[in-house]
C-alpha positions in Angstrom: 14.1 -9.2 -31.8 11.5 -8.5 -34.3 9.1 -5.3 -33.5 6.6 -6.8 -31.5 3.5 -5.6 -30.0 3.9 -6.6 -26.5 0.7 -5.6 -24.3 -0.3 -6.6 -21.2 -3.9 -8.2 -20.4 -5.4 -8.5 -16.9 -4.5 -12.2 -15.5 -7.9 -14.5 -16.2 -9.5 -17.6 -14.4 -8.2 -19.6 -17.6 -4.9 -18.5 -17.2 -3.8 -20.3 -14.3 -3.3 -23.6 -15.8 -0.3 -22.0 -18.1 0.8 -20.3 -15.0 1.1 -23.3 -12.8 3.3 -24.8 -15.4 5.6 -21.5 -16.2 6.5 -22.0 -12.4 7.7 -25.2 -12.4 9.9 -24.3 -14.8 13.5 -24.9 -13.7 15.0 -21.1 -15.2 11.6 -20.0 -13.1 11.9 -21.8 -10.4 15.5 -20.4 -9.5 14.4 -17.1 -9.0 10.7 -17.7 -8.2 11.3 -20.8 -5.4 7.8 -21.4 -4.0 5.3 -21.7 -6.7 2.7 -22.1 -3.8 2.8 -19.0 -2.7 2.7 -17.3 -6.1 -0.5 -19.5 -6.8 -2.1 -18.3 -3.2 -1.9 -14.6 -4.2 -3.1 -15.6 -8.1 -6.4 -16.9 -6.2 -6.4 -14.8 -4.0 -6.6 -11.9 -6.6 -10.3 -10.9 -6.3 -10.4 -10.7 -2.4 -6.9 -10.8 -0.2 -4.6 -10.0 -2.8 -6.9 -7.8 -5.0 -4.6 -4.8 -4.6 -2.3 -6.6 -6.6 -2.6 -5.8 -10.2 -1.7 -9.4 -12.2 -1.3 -9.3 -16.3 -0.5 -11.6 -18.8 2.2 -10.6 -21.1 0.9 -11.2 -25.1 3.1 -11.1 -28.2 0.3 -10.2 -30.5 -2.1 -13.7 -29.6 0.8 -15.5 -28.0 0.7 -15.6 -24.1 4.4 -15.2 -22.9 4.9 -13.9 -20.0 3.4 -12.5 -16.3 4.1 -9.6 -14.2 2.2 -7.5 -11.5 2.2 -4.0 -9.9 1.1 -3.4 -6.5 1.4 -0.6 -4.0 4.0 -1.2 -1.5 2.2 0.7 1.2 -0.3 -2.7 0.6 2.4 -5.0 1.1 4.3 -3.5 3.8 3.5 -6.4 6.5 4.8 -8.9 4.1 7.9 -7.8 2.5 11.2 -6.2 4.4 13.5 -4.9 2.0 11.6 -1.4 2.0 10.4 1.1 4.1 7.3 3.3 3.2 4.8 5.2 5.4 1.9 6.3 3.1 -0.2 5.0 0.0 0.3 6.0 -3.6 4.3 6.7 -3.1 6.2 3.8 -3.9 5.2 0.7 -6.1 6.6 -2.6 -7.0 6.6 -5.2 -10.0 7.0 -8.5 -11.0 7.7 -10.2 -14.1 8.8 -13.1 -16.3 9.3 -14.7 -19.2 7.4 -18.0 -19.3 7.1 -19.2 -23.0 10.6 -20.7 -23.8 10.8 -19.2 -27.0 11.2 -15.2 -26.3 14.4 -16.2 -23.7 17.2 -14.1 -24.5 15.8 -12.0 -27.4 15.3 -8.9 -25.8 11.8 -9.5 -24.5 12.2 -9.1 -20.8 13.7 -5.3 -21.7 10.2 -4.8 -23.3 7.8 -5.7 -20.7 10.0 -3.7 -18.1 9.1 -0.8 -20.0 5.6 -1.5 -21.1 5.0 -2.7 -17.4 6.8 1.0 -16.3 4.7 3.0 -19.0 1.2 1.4 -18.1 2.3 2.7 -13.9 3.4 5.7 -14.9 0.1 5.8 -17.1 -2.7 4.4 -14.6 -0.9 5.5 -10.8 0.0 8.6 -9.2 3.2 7.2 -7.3 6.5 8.6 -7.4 8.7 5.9 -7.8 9.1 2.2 -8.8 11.2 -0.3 -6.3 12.5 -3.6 -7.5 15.0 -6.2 -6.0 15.8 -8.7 -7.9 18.4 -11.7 -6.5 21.7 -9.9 -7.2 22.5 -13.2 -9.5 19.9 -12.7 -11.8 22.1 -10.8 -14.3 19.1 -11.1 -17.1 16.6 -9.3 -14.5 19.4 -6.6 -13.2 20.3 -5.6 -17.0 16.5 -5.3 -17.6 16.3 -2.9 -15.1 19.0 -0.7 -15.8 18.8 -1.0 -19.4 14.9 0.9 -18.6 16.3 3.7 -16.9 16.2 2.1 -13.4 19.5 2.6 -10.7 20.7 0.6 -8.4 21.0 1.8 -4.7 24.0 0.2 -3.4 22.5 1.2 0.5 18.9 -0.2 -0.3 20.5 -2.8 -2.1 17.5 -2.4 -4.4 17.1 -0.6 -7.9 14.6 2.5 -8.4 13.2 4.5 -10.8 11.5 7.8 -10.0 8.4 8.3 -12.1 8.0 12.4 -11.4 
């Protein structure tokens, strides 16, 4: 992989379109399942799901990817594979790869970190929680290739932040 400049842009109105399609993907799809819900929280993002922070990923002008932060305090009745008790502590993400073309070059490594940087940057949490499908190999080397650990008790991987 070239050295890109991989930033992240907040999601936009225009942006669903390419969205809807990176989600029908099949390699999306297997690790993503119900596009429909995905879609509800993308229009959803300026009321019910406005504490979810949704980005575009851009090489340079080129739209490839999406991921989100959010506060798991926020999403606490809809998730169960954490347990946290006040605001601000623990955070989340999301992400993907939807443009075909950055696949296996190294790219997904890069927005982990960018993604990690920009919530170490912008919140005052202690620690990032992911759970990937424990056959998503690409996702789980991401992780740990950016510093995160697997907890073989959680069953989830973490990275503290402070």
């Amino acid at each position: 992989m070239e050295k890109s400049k991989i930033l992240l842009r907040p999601f936009q109105d225009t942006d669903v379109a390419m969205f809807t399609t990176w989600l029908h993907k099949d390699y999306i799809l297997k690790w993503y399942q119900d596009p429909e819900d995905w879609l509800t929280e993308i229009n959803g993002r300026h009321d019910e799901y406005a504490w979810i922070h949704h980005f575009i990923v851009m090489d340079s002008e080129t739209s490839i990817g999406f991921c989100q932060h959010y506060d798991c305090y926020d999403a606490k009745d809809l998730e169960n594979w954490y347990t946290v008790t006040q605001r601000g502590d623990t955070y989340s993400i999301d992400y993907l790869i939807g443009n075909e073309e950055y696949l296996g070059k190294g790219y997904g490594k890069e927005i982990v970190c960018v993604l990690t940087g920009h919530i170490k940057e912008t919140e005052n949490t202690r620690e990032i929680v992911v759970q990937p499908d424990e056959d998503n190999g690409a996702s789980n080397g991401v992780l740990l290739a950016n510093g995160y650990v697997y907890d073989k008790q959680k069953k989830y991987y973490r990275k503290l932040l402070n």
